[in-house]
N, C-alpha and C positions, 0 to 999 in steps of 0.2 A: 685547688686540688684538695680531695678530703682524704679522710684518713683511710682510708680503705684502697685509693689508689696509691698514697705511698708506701704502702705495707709490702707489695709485690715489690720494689722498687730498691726497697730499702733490702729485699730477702735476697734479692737476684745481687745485688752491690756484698750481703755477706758471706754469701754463695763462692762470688768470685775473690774475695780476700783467702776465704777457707783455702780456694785450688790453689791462690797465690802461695800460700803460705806453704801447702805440702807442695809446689815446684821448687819454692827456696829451699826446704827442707832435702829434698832429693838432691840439686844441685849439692847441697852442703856435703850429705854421704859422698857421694862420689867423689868432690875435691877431696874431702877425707883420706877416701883408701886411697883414691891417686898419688896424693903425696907421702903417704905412707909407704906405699909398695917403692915409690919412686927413693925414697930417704933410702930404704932397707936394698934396693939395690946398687945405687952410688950415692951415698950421704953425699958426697960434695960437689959435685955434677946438680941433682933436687937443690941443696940448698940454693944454688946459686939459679934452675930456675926458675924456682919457686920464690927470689929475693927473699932469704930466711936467712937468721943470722945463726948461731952454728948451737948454739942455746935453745932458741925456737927448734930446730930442726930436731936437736935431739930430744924435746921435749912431745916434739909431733910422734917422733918414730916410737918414743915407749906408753904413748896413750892405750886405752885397753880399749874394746870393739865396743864395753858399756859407756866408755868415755868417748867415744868418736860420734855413739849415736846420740849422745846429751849434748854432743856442740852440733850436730847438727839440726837438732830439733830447738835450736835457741832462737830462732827467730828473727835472726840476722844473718843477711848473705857474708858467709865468710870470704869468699875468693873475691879480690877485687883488682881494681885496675892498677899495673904497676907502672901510670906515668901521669898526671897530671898535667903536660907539655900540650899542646897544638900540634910543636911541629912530631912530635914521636906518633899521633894519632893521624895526623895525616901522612906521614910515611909509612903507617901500617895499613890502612884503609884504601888510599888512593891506587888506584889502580896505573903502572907505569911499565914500559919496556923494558926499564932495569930495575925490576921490582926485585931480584937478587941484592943491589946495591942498595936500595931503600930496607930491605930489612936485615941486613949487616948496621946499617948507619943506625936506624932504630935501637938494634940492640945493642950497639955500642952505649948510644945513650940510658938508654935502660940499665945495661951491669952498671954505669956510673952514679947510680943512686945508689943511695946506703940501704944495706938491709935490713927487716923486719926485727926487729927485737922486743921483748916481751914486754 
């Protein structure tokens, strides 16, 4: 391959990092205000879930709109997954008849992690 066909190649690969980056970015906003609006309408209802520990939470709720938009343009997905388990991702995923009781059981496991702390 010469240099000329990996140039197209290599443009379309930083093309798609660039969208990548402004959908993490978007994603980021909106977890933002979501948990924001969520903190300011029942802090302890959000914290618990959002798994924030009451420190984070209120450090989330007094961030200003120039400081929500700097974390979210950091370039890292902020929101992420709160289990690292098999079985808590297959009792969220799997599709079952008592899918009521699979996501009580879930979330039981879920509140039993500790929460986020700064």
């Amino acid at each position: 391959m010469n240099g000329t066909q990996a140039e197209p190649a290599h443009k379309e690969k930083e093309v798609e990092l660039a969208h990548m980056m402004d959908e993490i970015q978007e994603i980021n906003l909106r977890y933002m205000l979501l948990a924001q609006r969520m903190l300011r309408e029942d802090k302890a209802a959000a914290s618990y879930r959002l798994g924030l520990s009451q420190d984070l939470a209120d450090a989330l709720a007094d961030l200003t709109p120039g400081q929500v938009l700097k974390m979210a343009a950091c370039g890292v997905l902020l929101p992420r997954f709160r289990f690292d388990d098999q079985l808590i991702l297959n009792l969220l995923a799997n599709y079952r008849s008592d899918r009521g009781m699979s996501n009580t059981h879930a979330a039981i496991l879920v509140a039993a992690q500790p929460a986020a702390a700064m």
